[in-house]
CHARMM-style PDB file with segment names, atoms N, HN, CA, C and O in Angstrom:
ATOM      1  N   UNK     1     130.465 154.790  78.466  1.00  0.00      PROA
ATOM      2  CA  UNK     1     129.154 155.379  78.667  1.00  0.00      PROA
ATOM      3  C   UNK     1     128.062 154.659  77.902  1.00  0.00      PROA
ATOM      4  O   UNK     1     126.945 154.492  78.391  1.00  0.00      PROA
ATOM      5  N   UNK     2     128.361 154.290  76.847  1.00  0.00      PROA
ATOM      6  HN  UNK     2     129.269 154.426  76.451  1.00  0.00      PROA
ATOM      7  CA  UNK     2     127.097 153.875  75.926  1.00  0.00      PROA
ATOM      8  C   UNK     2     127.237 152.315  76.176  1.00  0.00      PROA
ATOM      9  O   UNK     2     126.986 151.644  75.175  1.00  0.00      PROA
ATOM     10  N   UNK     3     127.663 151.449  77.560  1.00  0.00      PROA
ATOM     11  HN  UNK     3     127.867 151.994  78.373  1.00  0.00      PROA
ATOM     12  CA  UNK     3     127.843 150.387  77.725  1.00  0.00      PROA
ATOM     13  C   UNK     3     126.206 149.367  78.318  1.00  0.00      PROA
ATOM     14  O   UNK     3     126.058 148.182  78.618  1.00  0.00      PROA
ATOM     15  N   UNK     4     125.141 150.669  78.262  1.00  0.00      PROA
ATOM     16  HN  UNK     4     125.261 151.631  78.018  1.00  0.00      PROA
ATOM     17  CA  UNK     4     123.436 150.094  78.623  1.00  0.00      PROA
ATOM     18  C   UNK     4     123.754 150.472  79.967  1.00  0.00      PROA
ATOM     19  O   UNK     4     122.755 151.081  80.349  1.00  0.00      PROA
ATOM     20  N   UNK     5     124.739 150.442  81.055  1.00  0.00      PROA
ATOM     21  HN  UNK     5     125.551 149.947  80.745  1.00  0.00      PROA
ATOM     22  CA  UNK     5     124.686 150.738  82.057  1.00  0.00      PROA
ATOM     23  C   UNK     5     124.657 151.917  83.058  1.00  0.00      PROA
ATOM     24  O   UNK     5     124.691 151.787  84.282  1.00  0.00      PROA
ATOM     25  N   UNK     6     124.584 153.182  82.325  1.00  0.00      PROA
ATOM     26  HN  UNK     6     124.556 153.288  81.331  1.00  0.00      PROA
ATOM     27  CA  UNK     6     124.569 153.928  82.604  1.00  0.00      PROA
ATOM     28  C   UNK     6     125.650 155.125  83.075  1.00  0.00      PROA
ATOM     29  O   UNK     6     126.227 154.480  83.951  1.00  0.00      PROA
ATOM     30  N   UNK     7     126.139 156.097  83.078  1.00  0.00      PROA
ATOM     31  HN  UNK     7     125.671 156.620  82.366  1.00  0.00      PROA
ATOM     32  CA  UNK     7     127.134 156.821  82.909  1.00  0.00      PROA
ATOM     33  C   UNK     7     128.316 156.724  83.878  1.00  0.00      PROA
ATOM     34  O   UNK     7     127.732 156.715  84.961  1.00  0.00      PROA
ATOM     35  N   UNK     8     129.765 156.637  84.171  1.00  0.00      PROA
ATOM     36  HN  UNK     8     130.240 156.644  83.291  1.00  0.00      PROA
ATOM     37  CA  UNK     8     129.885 156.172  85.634  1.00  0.00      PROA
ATOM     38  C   UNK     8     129.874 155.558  86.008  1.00  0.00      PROA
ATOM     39  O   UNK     8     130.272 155.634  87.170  1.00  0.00      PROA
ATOM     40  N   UNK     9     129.423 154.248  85.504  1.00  0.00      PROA
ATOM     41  HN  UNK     9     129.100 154.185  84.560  1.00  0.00      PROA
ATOM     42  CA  UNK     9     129.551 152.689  86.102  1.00  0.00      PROA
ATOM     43  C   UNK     9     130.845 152.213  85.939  1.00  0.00      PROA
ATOM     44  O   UNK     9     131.130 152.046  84.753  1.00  0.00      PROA
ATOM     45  N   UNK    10     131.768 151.924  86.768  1.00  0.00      PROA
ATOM     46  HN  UNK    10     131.536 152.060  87.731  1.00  0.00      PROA
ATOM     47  CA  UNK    10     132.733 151.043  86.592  1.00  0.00      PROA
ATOM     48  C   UNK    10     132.693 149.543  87.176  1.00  0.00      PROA
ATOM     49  O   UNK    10     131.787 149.175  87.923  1.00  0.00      PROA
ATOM     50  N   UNK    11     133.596 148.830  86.831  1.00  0.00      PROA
ATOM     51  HN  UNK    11     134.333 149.129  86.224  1.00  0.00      PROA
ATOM     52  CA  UNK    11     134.059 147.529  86.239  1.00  0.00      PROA
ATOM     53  C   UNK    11     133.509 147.172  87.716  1.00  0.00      PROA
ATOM     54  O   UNK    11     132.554 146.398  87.778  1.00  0.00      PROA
ATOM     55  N   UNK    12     134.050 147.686  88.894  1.00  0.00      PROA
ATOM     56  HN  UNK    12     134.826 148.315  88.844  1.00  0.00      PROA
ATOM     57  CA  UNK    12     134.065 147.034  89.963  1.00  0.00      PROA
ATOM     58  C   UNK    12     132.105 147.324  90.230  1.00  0.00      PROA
ATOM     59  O   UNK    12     131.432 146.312  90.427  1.00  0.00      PROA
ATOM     60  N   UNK    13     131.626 148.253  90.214  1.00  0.00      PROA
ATOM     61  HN  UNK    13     132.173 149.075  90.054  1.00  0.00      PROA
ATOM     62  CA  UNK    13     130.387 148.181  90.014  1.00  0.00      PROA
ATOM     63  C   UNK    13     129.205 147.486  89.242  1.00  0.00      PROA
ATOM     64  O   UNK    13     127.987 147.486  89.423  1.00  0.00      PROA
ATOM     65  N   UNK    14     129.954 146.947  88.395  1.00  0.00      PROA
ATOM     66  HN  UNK    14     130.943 146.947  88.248  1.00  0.00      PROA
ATOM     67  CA  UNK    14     129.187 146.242  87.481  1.00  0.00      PROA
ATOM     68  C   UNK    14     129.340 144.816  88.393  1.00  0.00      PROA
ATOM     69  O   UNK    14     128.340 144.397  88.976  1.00  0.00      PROA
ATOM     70  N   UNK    15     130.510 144.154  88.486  1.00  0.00      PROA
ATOM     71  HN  UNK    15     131.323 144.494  88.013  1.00  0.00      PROA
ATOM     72  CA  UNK    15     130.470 143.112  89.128  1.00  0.00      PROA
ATOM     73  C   UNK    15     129.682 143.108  90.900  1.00  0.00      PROA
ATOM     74  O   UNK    15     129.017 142.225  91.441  1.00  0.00      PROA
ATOM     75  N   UNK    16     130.033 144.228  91.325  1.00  0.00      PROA
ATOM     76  HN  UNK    16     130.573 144.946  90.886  1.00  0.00      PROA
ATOM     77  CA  UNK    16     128.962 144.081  92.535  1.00  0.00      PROA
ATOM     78  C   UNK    16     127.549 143.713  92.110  1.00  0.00      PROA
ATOM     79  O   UNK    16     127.148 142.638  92.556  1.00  0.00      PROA
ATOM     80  N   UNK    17     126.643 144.463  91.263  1.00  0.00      PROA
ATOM     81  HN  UNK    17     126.969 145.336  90.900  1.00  0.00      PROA
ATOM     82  CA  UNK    17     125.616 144.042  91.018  1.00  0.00      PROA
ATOM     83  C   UNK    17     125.575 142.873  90.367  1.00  0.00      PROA
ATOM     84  O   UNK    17     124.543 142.284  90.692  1.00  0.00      PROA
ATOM     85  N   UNK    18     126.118 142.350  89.712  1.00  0.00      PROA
ATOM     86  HN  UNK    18     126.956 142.828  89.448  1.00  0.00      PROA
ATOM     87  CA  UNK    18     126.086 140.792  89.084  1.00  0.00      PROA
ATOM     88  C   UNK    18     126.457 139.305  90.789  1.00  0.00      PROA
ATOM     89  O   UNK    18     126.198 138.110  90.925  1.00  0.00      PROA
ATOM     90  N   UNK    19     126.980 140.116  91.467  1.00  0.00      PROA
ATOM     91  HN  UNK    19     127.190 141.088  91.356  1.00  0.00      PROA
ATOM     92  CA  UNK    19     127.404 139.171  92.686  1.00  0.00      PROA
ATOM     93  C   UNK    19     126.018 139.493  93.614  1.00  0.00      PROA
ATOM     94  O   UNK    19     125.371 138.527  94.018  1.00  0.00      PROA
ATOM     95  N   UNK    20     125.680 140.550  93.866  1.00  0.00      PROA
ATOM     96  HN  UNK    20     126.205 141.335  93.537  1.00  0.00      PROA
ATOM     97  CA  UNK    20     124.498 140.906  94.488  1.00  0.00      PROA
ATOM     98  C   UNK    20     122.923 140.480  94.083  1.00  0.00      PROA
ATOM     99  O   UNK    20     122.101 140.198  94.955  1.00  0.00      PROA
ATOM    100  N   UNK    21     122.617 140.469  92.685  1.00  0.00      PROA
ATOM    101  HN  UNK    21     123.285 140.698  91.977  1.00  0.00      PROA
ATOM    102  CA  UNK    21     121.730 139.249  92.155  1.00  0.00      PROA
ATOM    103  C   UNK    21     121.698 138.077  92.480  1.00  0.00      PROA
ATOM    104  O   UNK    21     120.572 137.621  92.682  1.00  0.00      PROA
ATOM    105  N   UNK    22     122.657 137.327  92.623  1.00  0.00      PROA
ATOM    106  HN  UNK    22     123.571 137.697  92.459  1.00  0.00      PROA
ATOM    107  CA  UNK    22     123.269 135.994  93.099  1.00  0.00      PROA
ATOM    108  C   UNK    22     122.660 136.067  94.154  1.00  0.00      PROA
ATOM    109  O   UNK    22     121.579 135.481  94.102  1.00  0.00      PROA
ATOM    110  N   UNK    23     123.052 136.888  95.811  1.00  0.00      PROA
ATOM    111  HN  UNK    23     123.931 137.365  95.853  1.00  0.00      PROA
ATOM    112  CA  UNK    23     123.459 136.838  96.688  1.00  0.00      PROA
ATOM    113  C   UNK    23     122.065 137.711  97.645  1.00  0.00      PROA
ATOM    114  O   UNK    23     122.029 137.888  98.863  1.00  0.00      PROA
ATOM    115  N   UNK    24     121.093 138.109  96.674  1.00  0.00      PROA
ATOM    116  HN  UNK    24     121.123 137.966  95.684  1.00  0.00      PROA
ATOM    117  CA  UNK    24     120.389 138.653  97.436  1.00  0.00      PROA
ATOM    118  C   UNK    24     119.102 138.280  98.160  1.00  0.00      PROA
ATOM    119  O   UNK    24     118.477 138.928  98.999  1.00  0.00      PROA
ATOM    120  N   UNK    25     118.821 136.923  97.566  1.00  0.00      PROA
ATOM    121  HN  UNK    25     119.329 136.397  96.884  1.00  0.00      PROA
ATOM    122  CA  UNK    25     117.535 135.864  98.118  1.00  0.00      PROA
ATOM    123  C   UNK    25     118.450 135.447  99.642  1.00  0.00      PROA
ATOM    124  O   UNK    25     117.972 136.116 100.559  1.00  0.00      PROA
ATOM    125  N   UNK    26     119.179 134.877  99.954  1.00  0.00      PROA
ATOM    126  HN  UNK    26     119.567 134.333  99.209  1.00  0.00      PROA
ATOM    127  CA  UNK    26     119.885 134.606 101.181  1.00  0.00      PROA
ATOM    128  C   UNK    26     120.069 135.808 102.108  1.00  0.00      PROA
ATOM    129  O   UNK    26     119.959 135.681 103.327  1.00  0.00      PROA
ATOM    130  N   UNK    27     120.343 136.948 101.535  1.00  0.00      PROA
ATOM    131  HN  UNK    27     120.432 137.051 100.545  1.00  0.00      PROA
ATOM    132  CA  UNK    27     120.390 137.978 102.161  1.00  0.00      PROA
ATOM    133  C   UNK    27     118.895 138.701 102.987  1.00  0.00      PROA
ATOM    134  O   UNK    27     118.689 139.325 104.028  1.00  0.00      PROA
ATOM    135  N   UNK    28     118.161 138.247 101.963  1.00  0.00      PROA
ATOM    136  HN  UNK    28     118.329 137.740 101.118  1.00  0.00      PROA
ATOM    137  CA  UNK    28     116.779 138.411 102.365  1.00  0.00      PROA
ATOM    138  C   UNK    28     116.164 137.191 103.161  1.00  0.00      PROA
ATOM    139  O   UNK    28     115.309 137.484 103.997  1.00  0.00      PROA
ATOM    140  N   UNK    29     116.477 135.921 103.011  1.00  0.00      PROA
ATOM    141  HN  UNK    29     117.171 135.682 102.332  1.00  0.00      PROA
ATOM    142  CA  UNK    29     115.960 134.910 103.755  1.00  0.00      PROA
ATOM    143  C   UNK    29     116.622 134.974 105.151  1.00  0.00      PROA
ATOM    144  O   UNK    29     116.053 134.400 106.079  1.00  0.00      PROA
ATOM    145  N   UNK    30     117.765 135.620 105.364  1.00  0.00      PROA
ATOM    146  HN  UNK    30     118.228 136.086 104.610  1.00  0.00      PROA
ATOM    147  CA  UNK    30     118.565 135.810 106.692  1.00  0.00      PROA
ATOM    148  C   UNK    30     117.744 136.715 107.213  1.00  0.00      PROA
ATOM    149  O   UNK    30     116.988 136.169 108.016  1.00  0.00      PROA
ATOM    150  N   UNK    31     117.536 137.990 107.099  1.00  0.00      PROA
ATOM    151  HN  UNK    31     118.151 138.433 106.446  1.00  0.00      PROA
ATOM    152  CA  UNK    31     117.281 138.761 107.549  1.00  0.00      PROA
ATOM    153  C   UNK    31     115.523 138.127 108.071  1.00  0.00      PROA
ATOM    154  O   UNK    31     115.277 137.891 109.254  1.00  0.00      PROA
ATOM    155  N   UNK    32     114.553 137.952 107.035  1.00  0.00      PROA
ATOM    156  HN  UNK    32     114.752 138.143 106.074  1.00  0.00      PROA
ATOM    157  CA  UNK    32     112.939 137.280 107.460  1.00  0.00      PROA
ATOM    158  C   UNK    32     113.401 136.522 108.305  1.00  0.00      PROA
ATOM    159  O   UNK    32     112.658 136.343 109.270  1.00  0.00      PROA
ATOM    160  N   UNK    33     114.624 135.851 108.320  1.00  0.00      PROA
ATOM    161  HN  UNK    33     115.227 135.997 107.536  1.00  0.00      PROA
ATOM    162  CA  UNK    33     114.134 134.591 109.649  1.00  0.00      PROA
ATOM    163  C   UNK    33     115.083 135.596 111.003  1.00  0.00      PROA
ATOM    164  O   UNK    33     114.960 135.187 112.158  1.00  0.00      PROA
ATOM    165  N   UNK    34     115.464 136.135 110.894  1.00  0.00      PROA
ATOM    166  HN  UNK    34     115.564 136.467 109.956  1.00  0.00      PROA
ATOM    167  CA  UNK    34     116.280 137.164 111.915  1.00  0.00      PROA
ATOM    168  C   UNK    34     114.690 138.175 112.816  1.00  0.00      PROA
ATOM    169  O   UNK    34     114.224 138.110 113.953  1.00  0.00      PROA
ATOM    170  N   UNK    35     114.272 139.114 111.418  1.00  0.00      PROA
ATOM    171  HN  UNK    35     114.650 139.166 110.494  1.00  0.00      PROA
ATOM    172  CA  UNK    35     113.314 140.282 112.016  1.00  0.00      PROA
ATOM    173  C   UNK    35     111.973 139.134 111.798  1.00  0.00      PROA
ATOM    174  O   UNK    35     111.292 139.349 112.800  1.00  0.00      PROA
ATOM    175  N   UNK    36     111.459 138.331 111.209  1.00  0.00      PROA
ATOM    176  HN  UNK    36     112.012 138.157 110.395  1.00  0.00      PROA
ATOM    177  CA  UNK    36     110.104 137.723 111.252  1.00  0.00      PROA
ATOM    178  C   UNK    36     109.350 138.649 110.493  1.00  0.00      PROA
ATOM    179  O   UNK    36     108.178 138.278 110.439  1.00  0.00      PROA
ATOM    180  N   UNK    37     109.541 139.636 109.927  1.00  0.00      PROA
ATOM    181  HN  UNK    37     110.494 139.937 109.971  1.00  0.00      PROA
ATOM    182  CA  UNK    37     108.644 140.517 108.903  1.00  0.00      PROA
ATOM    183  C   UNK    37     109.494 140.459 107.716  1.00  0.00      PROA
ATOM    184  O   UNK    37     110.706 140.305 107.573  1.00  0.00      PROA
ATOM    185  N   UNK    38     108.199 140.683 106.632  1.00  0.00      PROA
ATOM    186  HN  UNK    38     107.213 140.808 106.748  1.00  0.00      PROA
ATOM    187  CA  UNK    38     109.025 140.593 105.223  1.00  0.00      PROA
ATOM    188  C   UNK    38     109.212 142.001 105.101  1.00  0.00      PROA
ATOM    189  O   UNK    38     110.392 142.315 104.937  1.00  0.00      PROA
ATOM    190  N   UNK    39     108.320 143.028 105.136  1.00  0.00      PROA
ATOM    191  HN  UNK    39     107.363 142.773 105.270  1.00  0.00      PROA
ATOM    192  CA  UNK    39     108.315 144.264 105.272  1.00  0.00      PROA
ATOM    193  C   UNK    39     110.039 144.461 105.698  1.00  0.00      PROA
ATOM    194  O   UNK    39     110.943 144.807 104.937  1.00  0.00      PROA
ATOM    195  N   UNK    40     110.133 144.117 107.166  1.00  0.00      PROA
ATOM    196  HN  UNK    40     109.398 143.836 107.784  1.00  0.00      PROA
ATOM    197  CA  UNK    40     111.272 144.421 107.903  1.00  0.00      PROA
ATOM    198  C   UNK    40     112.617 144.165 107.287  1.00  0.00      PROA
ATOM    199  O   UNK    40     113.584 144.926 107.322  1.00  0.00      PROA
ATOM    200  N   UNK    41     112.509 142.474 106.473  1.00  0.00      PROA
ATOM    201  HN  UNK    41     111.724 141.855 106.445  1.00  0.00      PROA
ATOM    202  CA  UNK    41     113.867 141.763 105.839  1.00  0.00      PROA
ATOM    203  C   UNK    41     113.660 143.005 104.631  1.00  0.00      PROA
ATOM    204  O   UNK    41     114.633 143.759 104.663  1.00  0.00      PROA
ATOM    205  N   UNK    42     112.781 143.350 103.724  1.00  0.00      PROA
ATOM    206  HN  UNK    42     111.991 142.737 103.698  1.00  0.00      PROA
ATOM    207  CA  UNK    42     113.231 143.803 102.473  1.00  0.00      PROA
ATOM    208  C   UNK    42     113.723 145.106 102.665  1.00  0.00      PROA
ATOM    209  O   UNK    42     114.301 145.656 101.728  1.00  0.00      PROA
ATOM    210  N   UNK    43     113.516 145.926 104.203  1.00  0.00      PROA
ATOM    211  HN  UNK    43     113.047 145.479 104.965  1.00  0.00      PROA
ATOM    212  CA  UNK    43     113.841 147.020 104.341  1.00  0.00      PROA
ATOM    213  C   UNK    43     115.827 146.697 104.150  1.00  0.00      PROA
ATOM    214  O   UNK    43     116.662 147.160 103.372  1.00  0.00      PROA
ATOM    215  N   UNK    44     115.908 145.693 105.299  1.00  0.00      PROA
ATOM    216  HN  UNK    44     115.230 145.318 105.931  1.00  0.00      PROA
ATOM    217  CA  UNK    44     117.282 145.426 105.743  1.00  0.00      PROA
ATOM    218  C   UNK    44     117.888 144.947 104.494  1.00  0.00      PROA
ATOM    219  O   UNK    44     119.116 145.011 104.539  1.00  0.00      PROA
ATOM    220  N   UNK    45     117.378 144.452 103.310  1.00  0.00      PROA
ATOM    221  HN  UNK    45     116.380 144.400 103.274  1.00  0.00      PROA
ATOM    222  CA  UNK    45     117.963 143.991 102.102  1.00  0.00      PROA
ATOM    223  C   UNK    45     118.579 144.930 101.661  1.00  0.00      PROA
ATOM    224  O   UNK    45     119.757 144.860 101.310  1.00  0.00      PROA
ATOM    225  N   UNK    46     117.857 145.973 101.613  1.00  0.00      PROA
ATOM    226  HN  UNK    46     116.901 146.029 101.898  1.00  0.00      PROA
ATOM    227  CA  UNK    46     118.165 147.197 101.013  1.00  0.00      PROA
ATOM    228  C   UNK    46     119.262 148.185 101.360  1.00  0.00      PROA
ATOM    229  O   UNK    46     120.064 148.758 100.623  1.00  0.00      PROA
ATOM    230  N   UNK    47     119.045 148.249 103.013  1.00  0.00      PROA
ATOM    231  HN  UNK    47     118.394 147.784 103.612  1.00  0.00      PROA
ATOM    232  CA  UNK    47     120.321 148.937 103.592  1.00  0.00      PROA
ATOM    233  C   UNK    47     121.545 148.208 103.237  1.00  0.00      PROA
ATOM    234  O   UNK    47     122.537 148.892 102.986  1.00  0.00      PROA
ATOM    235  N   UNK    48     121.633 146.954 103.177  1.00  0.00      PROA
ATOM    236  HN  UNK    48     120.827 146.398 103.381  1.00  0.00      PROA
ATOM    237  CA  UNK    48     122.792 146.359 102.733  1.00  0.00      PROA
ATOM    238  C   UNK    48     122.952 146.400 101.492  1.00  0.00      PROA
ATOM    239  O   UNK    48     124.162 146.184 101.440  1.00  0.00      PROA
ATOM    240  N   UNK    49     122.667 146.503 100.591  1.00  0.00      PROA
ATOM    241  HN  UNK    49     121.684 146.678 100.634  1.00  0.00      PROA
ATOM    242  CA  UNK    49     122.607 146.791  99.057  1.00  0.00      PROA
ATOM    243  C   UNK    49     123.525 148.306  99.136  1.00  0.00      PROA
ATOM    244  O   UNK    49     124.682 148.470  98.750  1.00  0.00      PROA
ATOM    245  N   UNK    50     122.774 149.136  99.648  1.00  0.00      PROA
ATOM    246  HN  UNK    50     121.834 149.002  99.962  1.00  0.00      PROA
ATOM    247  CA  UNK    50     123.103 150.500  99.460  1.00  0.00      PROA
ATOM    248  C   UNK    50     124.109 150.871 100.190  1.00  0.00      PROA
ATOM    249  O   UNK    50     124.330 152.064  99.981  1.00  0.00      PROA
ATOM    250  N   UNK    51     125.043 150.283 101.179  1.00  0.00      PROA
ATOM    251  HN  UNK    51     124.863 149.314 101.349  1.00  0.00      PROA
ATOM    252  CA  UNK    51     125.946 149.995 101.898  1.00  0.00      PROA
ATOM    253  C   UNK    51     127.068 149.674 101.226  1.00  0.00      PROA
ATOM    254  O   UNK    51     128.021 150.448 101.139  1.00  0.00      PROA
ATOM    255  N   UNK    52     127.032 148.272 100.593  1.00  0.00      PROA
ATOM    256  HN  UNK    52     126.258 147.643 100.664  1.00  0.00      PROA
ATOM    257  CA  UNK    52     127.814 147.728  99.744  1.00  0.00      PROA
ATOM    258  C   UNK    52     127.968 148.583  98.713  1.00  0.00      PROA
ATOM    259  O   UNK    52     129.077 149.106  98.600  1.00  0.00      PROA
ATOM    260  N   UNK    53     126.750 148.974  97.583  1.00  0.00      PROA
ATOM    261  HN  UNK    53     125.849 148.549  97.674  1.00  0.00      PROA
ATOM    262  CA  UNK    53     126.972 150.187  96.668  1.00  0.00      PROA
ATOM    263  C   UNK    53     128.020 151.298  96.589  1.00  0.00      PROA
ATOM    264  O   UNK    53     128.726 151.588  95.623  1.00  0.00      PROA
ATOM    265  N   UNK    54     127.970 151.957  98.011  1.00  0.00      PROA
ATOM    266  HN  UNK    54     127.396 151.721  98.795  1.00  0.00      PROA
ATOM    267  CA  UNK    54     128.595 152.552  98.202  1.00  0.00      PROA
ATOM    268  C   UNK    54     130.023 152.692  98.698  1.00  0.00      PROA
ATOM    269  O   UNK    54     130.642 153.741  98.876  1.00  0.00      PROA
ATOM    270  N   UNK    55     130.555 151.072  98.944  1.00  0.00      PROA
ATOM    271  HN  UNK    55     130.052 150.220  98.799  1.00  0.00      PROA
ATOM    272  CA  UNK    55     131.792 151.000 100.104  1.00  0.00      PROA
ATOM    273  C   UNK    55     132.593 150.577  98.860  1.00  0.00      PROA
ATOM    274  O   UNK    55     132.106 150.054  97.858  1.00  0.00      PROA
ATOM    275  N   UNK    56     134.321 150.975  99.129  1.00  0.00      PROA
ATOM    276  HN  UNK    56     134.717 151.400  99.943  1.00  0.00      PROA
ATOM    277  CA  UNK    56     135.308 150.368  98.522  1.00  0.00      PROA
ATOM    278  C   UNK    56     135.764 149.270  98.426  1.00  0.00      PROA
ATOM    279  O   UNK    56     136.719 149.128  99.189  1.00  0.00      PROA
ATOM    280  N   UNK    57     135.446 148.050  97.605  1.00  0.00      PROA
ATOM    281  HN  UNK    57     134.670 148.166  96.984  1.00  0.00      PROA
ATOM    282  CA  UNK    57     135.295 146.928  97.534  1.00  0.00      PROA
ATOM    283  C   UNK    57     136.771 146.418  97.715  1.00  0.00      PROA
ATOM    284  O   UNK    57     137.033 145.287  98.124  1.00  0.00      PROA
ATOM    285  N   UNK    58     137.850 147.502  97.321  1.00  0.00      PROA
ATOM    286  HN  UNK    58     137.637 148.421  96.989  1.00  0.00      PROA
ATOM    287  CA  UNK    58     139.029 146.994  97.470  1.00  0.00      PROA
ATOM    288  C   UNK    58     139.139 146.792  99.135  1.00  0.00      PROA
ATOM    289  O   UNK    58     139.380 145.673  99.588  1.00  0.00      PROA
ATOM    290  N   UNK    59     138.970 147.797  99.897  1.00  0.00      PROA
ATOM    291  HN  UNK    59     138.774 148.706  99.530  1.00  0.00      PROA
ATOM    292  CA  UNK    59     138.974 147.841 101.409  1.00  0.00      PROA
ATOM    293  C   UNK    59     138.686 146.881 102.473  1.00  0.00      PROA
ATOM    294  O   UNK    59     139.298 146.540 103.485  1.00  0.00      PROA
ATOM    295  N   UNK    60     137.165 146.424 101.749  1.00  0.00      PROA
ATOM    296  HN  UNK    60     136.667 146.701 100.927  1.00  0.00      PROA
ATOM    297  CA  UNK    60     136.528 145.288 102.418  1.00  0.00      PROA
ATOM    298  C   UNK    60     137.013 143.837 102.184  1.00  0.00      PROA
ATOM    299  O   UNK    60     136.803 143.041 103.100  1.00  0.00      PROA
ATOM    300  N   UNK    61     137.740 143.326 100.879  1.00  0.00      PROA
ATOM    301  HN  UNK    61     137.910 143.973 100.135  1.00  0.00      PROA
ATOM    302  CA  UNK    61     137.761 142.029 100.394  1.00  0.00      PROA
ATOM    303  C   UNK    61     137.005 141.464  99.853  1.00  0.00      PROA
ATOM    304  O   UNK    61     137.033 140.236  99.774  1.00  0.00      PROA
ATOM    305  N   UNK    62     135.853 142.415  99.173  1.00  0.00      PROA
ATOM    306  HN  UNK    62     135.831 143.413  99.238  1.00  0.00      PROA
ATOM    307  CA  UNK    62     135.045 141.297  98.795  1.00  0.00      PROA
ATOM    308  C   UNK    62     135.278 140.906  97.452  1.00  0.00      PROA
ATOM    309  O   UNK    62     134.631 139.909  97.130  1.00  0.00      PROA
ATOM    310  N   UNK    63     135.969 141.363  96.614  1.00  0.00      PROA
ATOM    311  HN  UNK    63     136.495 142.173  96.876  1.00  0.00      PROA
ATOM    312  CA  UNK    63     136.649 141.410  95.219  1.00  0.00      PROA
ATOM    313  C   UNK    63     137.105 140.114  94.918  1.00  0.00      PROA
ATOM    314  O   UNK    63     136.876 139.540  93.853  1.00  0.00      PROA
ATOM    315  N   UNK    64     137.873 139.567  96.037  1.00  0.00      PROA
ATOM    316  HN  UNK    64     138.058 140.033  96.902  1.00  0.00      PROA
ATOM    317  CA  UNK    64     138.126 138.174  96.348  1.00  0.00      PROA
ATOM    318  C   UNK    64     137.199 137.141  96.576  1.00  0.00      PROA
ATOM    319  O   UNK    64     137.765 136.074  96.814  1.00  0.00      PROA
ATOM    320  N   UNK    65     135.837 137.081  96.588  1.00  0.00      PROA
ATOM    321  HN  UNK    65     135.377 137.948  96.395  1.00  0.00      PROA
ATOM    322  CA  UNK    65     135.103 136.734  96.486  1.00  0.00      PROA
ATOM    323  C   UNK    65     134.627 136.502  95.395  1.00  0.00      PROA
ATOM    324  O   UNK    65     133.866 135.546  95.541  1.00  0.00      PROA
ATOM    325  N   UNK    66     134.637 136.818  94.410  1.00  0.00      PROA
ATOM    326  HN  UNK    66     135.255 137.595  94.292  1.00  0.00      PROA
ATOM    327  CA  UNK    66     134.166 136.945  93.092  1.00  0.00      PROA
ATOM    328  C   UNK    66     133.304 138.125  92.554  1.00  0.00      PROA
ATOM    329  O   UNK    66     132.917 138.221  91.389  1.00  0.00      PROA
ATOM    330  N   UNK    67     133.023 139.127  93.693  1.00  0.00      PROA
ATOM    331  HN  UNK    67     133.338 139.049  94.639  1.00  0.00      PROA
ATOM    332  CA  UNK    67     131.694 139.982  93.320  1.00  0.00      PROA
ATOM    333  C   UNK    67     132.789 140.962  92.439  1.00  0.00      PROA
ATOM    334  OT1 UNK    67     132.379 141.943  91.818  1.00  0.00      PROA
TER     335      UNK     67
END
């Protein structure tokens, strides 16, 4: 708990957001050249953020990835 990160954070959460920093200018440059609005890409940045946030990283594979 007293790790700065807030209560509830586990290991695999911590590394999503450290892989998602990395990973989120591309995520956003895909999407602007996909929708042509920045408005539109930072919306779609976000749904994927909060997507990932929420999904079992063991399930998906992305663990294997490094995130």
């Amino acid at each position: 708990m007293g790790d700065g990160h807030g209560p509830g954070r586990s290991e695999q959460e911590d590394s999503l957001g450290a892989g998602w920093e990395e990973h989120r200018p591309a995520v956003s440059g895909v999407a602007y050249r996909l929708l042509g609005s920045v408005a539109d890409a930072e919306d779609v940045t976000q749904d994927v953020w909060l997507r990932a946030a929420g999904a079992d990283l063991q399930d998906i594979g992305v663990c294997g990835l490094g995130w």
